[in-house]
C-alpha positions as CSV (number, residue, x, y, z in Angstrom):
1,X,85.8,-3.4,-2.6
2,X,84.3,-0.2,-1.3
3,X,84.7,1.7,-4.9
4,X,82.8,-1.3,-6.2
5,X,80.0,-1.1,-3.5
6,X,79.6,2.7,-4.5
7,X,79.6,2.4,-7.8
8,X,76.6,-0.1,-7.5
9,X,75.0,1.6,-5.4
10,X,74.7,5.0,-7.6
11,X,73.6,2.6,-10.6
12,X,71.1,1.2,-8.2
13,X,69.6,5.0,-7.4
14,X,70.0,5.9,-11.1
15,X,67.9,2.8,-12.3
16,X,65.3,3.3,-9.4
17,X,65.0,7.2,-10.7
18,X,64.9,6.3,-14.0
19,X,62.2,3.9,-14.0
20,X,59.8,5.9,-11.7
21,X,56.8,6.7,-13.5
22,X,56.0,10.1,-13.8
23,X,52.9,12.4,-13.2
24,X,52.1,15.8,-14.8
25,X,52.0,18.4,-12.6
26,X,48.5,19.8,-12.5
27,X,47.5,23.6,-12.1
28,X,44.9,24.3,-9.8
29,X,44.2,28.2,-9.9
30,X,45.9,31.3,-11.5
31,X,46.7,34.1,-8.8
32,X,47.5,36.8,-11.0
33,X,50.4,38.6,-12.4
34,X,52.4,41.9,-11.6
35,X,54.4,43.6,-14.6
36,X,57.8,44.3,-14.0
37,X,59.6,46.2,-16.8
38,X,57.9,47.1,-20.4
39,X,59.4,48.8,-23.6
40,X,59.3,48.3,-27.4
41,X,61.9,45.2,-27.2
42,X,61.3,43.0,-23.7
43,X,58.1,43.0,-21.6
44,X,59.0,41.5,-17.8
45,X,56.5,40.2,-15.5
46,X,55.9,37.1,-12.6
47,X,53.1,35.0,-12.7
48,X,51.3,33.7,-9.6
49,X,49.7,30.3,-9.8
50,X,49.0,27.1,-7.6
51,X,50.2,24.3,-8.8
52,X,50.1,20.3,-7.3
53,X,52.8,17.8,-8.1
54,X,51.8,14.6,-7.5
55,X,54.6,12.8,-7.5
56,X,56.3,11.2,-4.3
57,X,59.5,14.0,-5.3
58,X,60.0,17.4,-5.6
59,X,59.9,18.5,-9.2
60,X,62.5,21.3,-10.7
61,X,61.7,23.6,-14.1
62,X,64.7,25.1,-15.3
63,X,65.0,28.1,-17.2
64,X,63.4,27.2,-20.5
65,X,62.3,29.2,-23.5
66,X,59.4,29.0,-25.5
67,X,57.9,30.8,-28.7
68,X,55.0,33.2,-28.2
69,X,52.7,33.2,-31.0
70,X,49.0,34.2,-31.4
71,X,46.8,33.9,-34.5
72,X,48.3,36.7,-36.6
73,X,51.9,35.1,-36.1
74,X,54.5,35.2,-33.8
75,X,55.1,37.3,-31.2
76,X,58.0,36.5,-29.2
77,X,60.3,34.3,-27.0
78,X,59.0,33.9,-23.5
79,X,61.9,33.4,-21.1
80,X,61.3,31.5,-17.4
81,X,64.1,33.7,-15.7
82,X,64.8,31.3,-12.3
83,X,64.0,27.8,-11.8
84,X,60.5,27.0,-10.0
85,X,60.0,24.0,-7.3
86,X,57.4,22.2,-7.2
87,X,57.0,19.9,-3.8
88,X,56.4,16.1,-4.3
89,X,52.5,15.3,-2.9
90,X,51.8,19.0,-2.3
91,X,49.8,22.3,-4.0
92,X,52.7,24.4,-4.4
93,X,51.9,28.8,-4.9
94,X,55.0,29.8,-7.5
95,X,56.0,33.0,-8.3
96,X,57.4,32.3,-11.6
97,X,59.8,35.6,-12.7
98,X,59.7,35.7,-16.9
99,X,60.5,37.5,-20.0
100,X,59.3,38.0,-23.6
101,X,61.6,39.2,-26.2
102,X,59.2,41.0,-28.9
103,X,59.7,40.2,-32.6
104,X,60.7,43.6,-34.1
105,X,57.3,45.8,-35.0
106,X,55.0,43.8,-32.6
107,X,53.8,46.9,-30.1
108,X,51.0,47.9,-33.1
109,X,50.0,44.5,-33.5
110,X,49.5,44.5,-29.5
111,X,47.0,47.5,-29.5
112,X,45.3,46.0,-32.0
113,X,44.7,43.1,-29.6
114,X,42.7,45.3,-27.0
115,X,40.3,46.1,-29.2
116,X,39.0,42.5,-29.6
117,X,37.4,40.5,-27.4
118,X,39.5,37.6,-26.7
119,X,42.8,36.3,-28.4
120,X,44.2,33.1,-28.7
121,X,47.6,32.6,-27.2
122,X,49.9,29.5,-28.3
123,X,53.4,28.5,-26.3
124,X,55.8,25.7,-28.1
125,X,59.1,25.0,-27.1
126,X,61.1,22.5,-25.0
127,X,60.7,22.9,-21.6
128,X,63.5,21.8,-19.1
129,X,62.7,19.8,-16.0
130,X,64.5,17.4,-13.3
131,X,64.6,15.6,-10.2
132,X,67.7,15.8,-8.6
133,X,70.5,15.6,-10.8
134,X,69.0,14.2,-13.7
135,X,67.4,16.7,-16.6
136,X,65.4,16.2,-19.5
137,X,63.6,18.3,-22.5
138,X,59.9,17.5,-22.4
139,X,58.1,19.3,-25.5
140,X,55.7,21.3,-25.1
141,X,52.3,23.0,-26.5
142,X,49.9,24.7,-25.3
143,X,47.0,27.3,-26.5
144,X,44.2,29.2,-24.8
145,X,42.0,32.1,-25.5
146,X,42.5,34.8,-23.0
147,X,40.9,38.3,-23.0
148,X,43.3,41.0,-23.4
149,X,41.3,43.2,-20.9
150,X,42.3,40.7,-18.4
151,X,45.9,41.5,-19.2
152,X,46.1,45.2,-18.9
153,X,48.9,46.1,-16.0
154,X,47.2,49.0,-15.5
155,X,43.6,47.8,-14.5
156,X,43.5,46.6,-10.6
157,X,40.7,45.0,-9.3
């Protein structure tokens, strides 16, 4: 009797999970970057950011990969190295630790970019996310036009 009262009551919290509906996590502000380590084959860095889930639960992204590309072709794999929280009802500052894996010859096609203005920046890939136990794929794409000034370690403001 009690194996069958437990057994319903996980397919009761699995069904209640399941069917919640779910909200995109919005980002509110970008609060820079710092560079970690940079050679011909991997560029490391963390990105700071604010981010609010509005969901009644806390949000997890696992560690995920997604291709780098920009208008002249691809440029990479970006790597999230640890998983980032996200608290349920609450702006959230992340410190999200990643990577990028350079496609082989890419450094001259990067100077290049610093001679231009701005750039446009693509990311497509399947991200991984979940709320408490349960994990699911959620494709993703996304583009923007970013300066490449903006990007240069070594200029502090």
């Amino acid at each position: 009797m009690q194996n069958k009262n437990q057994i319903l009551s996980w397919f009761s919290i699995l069904v209640l999970l399941t069917s919640c509906s779910f909200q995109q996590p919005v980002f509110i502000k970008y609060e820079g970057f710092d560079m970690g380590k940079m050679d011909t084959k991997t560029v490391s860095f963390t990105i700071k950011a604010s981010i609010y889930n509005p969901n009644w639960y806390t949000l997890k992204v696992k560690p995920s990969s997604l291709d780098v590309s920009a208008s002249d072709g691809k440029l990479g794999t970006l790597y999230l190295d640890e998983k980032v929280k996200m608290k349920g009802r609450k702006e959230t500052s992340i410190e999200a630790p990643m990577h990028i894996d350079l496609e082989k010859g890419i450094m001259m096609k990067l100077m290049s970019f610093s001679l231009k203005d701005s750039v446009k920046i693509s990311l497509k890939g399947d991200v991984r996310g979940g709320v408490f136990f349960i994990t699911k794929k959620i494709p993703m794409e996304f583009s923007r036009s970013v300066s490449p000034k903006d990007l240069n370690p070594f200029k502090r403001n």
